[in-house]
N, C-alpha and C positions, 0 to 999 in steps of 0.2 A: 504494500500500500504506500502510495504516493501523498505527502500532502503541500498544501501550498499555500499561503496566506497574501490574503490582496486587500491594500489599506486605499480607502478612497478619502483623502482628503478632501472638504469642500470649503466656501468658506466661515458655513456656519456651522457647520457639523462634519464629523468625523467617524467613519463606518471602516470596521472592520471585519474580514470575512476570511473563513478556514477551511479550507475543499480539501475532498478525501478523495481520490480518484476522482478528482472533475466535479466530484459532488458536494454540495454547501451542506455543511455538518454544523459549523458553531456562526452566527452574526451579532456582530457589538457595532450600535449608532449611539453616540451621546453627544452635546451641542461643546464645540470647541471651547465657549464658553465657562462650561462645567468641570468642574476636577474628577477625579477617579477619588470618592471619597473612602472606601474601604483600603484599612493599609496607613490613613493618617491618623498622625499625632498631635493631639492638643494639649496647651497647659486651661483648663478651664477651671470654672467656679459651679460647688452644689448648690441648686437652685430651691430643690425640697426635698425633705425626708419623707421616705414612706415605709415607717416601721412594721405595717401589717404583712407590705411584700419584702421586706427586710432586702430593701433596696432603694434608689434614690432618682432623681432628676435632675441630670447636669445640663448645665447651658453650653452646648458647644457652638453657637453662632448659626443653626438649621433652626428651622420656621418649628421646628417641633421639638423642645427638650427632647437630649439624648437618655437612655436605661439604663442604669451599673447598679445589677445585685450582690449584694456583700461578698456571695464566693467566687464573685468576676474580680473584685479588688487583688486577688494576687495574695501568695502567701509573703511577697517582700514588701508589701505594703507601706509597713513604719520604715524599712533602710529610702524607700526612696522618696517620703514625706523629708524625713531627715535631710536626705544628701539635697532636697531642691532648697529648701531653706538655707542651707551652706551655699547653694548657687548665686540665690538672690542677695546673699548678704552683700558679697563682694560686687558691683557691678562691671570694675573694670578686669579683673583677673578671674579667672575661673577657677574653681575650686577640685583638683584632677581626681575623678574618678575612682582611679587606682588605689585612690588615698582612703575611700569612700567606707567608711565602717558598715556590716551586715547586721540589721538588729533580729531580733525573736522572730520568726513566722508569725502572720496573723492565725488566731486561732477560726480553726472553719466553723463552731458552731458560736461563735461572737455574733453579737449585733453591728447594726449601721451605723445605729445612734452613739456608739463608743467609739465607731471609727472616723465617723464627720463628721461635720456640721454645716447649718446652712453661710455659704459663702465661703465656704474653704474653698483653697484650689487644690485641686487633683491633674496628675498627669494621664492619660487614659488616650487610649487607639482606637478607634472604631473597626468594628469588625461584621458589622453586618447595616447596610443601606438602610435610607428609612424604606419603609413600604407600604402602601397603601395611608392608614391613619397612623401607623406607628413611625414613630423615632428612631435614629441610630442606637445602635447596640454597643454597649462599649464593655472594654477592660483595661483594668488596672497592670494587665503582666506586660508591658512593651516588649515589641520584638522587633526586628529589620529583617525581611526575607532577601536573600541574594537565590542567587544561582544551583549551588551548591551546597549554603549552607542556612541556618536562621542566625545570628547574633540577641541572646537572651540577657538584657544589665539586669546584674544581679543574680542571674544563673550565677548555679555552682555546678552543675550535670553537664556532661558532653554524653547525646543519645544519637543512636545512628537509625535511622531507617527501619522497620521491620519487611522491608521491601528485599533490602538487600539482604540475599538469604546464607552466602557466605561464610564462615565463622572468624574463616580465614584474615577476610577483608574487612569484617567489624572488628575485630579487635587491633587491625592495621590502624582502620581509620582512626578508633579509638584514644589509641596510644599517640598517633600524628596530630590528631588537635588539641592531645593535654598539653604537650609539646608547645602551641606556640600560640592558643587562646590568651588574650589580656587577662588581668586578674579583673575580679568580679563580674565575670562574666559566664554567660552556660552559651552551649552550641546544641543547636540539632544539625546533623548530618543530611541531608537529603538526599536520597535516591541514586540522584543523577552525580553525585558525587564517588559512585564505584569508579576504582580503577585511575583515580585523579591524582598527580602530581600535590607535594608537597608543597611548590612554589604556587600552584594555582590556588587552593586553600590558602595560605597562607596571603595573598594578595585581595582575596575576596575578603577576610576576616579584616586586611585594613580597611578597605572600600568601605564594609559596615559599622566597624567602628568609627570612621571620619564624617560619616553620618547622626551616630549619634552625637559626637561631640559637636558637630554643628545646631543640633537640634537643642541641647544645652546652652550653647551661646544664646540663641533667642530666646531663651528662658531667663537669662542673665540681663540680656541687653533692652527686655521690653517688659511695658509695665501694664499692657491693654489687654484684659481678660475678657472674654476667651481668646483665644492667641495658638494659631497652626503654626504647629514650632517644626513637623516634618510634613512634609507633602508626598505620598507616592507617587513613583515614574508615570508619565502620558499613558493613556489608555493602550496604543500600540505596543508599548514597551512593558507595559505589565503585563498585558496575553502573553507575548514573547517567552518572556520570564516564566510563566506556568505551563506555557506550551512546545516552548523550543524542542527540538528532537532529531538527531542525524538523517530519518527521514526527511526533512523539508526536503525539497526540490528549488523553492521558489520563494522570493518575497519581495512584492510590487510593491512600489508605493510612486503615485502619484502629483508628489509632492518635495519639493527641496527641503526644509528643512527637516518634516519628519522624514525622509529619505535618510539624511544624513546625523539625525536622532537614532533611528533601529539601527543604521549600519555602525553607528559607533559602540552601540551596546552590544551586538552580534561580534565585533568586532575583541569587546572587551572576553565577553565567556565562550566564542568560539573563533576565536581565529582562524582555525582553518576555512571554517564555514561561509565565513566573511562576502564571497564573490556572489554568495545567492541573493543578498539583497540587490534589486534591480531597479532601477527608475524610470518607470515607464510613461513612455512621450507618444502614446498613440494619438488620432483626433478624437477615436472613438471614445466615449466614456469610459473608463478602467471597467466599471461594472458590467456593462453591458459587453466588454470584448471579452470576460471570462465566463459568459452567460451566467454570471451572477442575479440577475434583475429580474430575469427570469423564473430563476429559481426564488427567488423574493415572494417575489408576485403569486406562486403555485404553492410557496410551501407554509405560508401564513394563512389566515381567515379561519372562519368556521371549520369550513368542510376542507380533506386533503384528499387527494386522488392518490391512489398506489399503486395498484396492479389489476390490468384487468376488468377493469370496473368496479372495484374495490373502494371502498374510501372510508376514511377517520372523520367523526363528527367532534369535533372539542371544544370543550366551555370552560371557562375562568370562571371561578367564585373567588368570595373572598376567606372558607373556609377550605378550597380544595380542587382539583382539576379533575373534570371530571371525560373520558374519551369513552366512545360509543365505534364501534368497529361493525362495519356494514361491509353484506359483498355486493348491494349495488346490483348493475346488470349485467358481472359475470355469468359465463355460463358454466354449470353444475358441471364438476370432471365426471367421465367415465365410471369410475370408481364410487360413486355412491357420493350421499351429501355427507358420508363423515368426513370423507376425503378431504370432499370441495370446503367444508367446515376447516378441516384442517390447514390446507393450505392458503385458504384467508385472513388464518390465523397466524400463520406465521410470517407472511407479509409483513402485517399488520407491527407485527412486531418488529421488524425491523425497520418499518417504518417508525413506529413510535420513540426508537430508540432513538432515532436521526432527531427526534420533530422536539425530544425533552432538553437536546444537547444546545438544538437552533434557539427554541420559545429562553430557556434556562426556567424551565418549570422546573420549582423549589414546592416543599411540602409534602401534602396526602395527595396521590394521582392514584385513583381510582379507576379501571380500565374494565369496561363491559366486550369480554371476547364472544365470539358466534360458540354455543353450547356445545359441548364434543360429550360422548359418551363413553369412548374408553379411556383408560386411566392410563395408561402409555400417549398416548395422543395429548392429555394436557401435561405430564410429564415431560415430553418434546418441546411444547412451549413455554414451558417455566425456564427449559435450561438454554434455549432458544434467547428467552429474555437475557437470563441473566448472561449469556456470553456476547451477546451485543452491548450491553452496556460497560462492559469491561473498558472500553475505550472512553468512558466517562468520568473525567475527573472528579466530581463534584458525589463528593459521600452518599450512599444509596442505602435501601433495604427491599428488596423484591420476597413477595411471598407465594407461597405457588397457587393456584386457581383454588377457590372458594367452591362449595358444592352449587353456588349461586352461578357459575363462570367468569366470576370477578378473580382482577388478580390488584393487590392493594402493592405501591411503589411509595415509597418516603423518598425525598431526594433534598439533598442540602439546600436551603435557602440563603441566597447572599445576598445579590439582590433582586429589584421587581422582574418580573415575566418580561420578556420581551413583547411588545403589541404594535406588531407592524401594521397599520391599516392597507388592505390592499383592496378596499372600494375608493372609488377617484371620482372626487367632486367635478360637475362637468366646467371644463375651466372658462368658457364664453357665457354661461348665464349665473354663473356662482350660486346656485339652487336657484334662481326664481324661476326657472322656468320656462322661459324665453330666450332665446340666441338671435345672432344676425343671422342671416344666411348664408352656409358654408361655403356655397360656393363663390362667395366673393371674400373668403381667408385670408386667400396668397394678396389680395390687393390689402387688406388690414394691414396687413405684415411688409408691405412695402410700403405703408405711409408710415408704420411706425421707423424701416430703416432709415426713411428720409428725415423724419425729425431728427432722428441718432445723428445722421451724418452731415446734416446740412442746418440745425437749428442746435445741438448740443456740441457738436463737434468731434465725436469721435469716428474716426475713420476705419480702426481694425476692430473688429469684435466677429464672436462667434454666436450666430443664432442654433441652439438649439429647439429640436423638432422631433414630434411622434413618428416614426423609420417609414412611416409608408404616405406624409406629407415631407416627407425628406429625400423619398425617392420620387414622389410628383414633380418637386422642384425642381430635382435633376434631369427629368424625364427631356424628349427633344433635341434638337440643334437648329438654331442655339435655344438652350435650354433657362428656364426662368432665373437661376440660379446666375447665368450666362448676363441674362440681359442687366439684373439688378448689376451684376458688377462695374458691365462697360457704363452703365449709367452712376454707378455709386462708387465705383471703385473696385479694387481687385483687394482690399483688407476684410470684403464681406467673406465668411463661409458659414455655410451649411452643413449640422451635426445633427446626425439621426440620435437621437436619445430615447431608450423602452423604457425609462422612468418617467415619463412625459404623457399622458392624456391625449385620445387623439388630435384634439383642437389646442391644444397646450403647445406655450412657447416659452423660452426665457434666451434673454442677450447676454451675454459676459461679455467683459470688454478684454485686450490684448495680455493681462496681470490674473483672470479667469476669476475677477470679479463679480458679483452680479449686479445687470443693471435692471432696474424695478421699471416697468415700460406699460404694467399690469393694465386692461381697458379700465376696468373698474378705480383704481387707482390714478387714474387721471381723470375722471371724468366726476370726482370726489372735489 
């Protein structure tokens, strides 16, 4: 299995996309705007006590107080109350870590009410998005995930992997990072750390401790609470980091500077690897040249098509995902309807496994399969299940079919569902109800060039267009495309775009800006 990652820069948003043999398996869109908030560190202040949940409400700067219950605070809790108070004292010198006295474990069956108070500050990580009506999730134990390793202040443990099955190699690695960990510190080993040089470890462990100790300077140097004192890597470069693997083949990006963002990170924990980051300069949209847009469009909404006439019905609630498995107007195998039962079922499955990796459905998924009668048959598909999801990061529990033919899925939750809308507002009447008439488009669209070019002034831009008004344009000799130019110039071009509406258009100008040219928007 091949896989390939293609980052589409925009300018307002940023999509990231992960093909497994040509097939879209994971997508991340979130607005350029926005941080990647799981993974950061704040110095914040407690907002309320809530001794009934023997937990509390901190203000992290999110429209919703963040949640930290008592056994999220960390058994180092008082060492690192302690050591921030030693930070704040001094503002101009730092206070060196190394130095940093370990006090008592907090005890696990304490109260909240012993360990804060309203207005204290805490240091605390977010570890789970807000979602729907709830808050960030936070903790007290701080970590830095690198590549290879975690960096834990305040660990005293170096744990390796139960991945790595070795005995050999745990106790290598073991011994190699008592060896050269800072003091006060614990390491987890990761995985991808079999078989790794000493100099590589040992340079990742600086990276993340030059980390923390920057993140301590802003806790030193500022005095505005709440206050992001670490920010995790670009959305790009965090998938990377959890995803990376000798397989890639490929990784697009559309864009200079995150171009030059991944290949510097790829560059840092794979050097070899380095050459597969590639910067692609097609006309065509990035998405649309990997038929990614496509796959968008078919593998989102209600209903999914899979095989055959086959297809997944799926709802969101706010207690659980609920998938309904149809076979549609397949036709019945040879073999009887267990068979054809069977074989829709196992589709299905492999389908669903694609569809929890793409949506990132978190929680109870609850899965209605077509009724099978013999107990070998839903055996098949329990193990069916669980060997497709193997390739799923995100912690699970699959249980085997119910006498009901429900099969009940837990799947980590980190953050919201992904909700790609793939119904398209019509873009000429904005819902009322009414359009000009189509067939005078191409003339719409050539008074709007002429305003661009002859009242605003820009001479190069590219209009994007629905592939089959973008192959109208082209159509002829000379062609529409042809004429606009010799009369407007030769800076015009025409880009089919499948994210586009049939009557849908947008301009960018030569920097692949966008220019707002909207009917509705000018005539406001």
């Amino acid at each position: 299995m091949t896989s390939e990652v293609v980052i589409d820069v925009q300018q307002k948003e940023i999509s990231i996309a992960l093909l497994e043999d040509k097939k879209l398996v994971e997508y991340q869109t979130e607005p350029r705007s926005a941080s990647f908030s799981v993974g950061n560190i704040y110095i914040a202040k407690v907002k309320k006590l809530m001794p009934g949940l023997n937990a509390s409400f901190v203000d992290v700067g999110f429209e919703r107080d963040a949640f930290l219950h008592y056994l999220d605070l960390g058994s180092q809790f008082n060492s690192f109350e302690k050591y921030l108070k030693q930070v704040q004292s001094d503002r101009k010198k730092l206070y060196p870590f190394a130095k940093a006295s370990r006090l008592p474990d907090l005890p696990r069956d304490g109260s909240v009410q012993t360990a804060l108070a309203k207005d204290k500050e805490v240091l605390v990580q977010i570890v789970k998005e807000p979602i729907s009506t709830k808050g960030p999730r936070l903790t007290g134990e701080i970590s830095f995930a690198g590549r290879n390793l975690v960096l834990i202040p305040f660990g005293d443990k170096v744990s390796v992997s139960s991945k790595i099955k070795s005995g050999e190699e745990r106790s290598r690695l073991k011994q190699l990072i008592q060896s050269i960990k800072p003091k006060n510190c614990g390491i987890i080993v990761r995985t991808v750390a079999e078989g790794k040089r000493v100099a590589e470890l040992d340079a990742e462990i600086k990276i993340l401790t030059k980390r923390w100790e920057d993140a301590l300077v802003k806790v030193q140097k500022t005095q505005q609470r709440p206050q992001l004192i670490f920010e995790e890597t670009g959305r790009a470069v965090a998938l990377l980091r959890d995803l990376f693997n000798p397989t890639y083949e490929s990784i697009y990006v559309n864009d200079d500077d995150v171009y030059q963002e991944v290949k510097d990170y790829v560059a840092l924990i794979a050097p070899e690897k380095v050459e597969i980051v590639k910067r692609y300069t097609g006309k065509v949209p990035i998405f649309d040249n990997f038929n990614i847009t496509k796959q968008i469009k078919s593998g989102f909404g209600k209903t999914v098509n899979y095989k055959r006439g086959a297809y997944l019905i799926i709802e969101h609630t706010e207690a659980m995902h609920v998938v309904d498995v149809n076979s549609g107007t397949r036709v019945k195998s040879d073999n009887g309807q267990e068979a054809n039962a069977l074989e829709v079922n196992l589709g299905a499955a492999d389908e669903l496994a694609r569809q929890l990796r793409l949506r990132d459905m978190g929680g109870i998924i609850i899965v209605d399969f077509i009724d099978m009668k013999l107990a070998e048959d839903r055996q098949m598909l329990y193990e069916r299940m669980c060997e497709n999801m193997k390739q799923d990061r995100a912690r699970h529990n699959i249980l085997p079919l119910s006498k009901f033919g429900l099969m009940q899925i837990t799947r980590q939750r980190v953050r919201p569902a992904m909700d790609v809308k793939v119904e398209e507002t019509c873009p000429t009447c904005f819902g009322k109800g009414k359009i000009k008439s189509s067939i005078i488009f191409t003339d719409q669209l050539e008074s709007k060039i002429d305003n661009l070019v002859n009242k605003i002034g820009i001479k190069k831009f590219a209009l994007h267009v629905h592939p089959y008004v973008a192959a109208y344009i082209n159509q002829g000799f000379p062609s529409l495309k042809r004429r606009w130019q010799m009369r407007y110039g030769f800076g015009v071009r025409i880009i089919p775009s499948q994210k586009l509406a049939f009557l849908q258009y947008e301009f960018y100008d030569k920097d692949h800006n966008f220019i707002d040219m909207q009917e509705e928007i000018e005539n406001k």
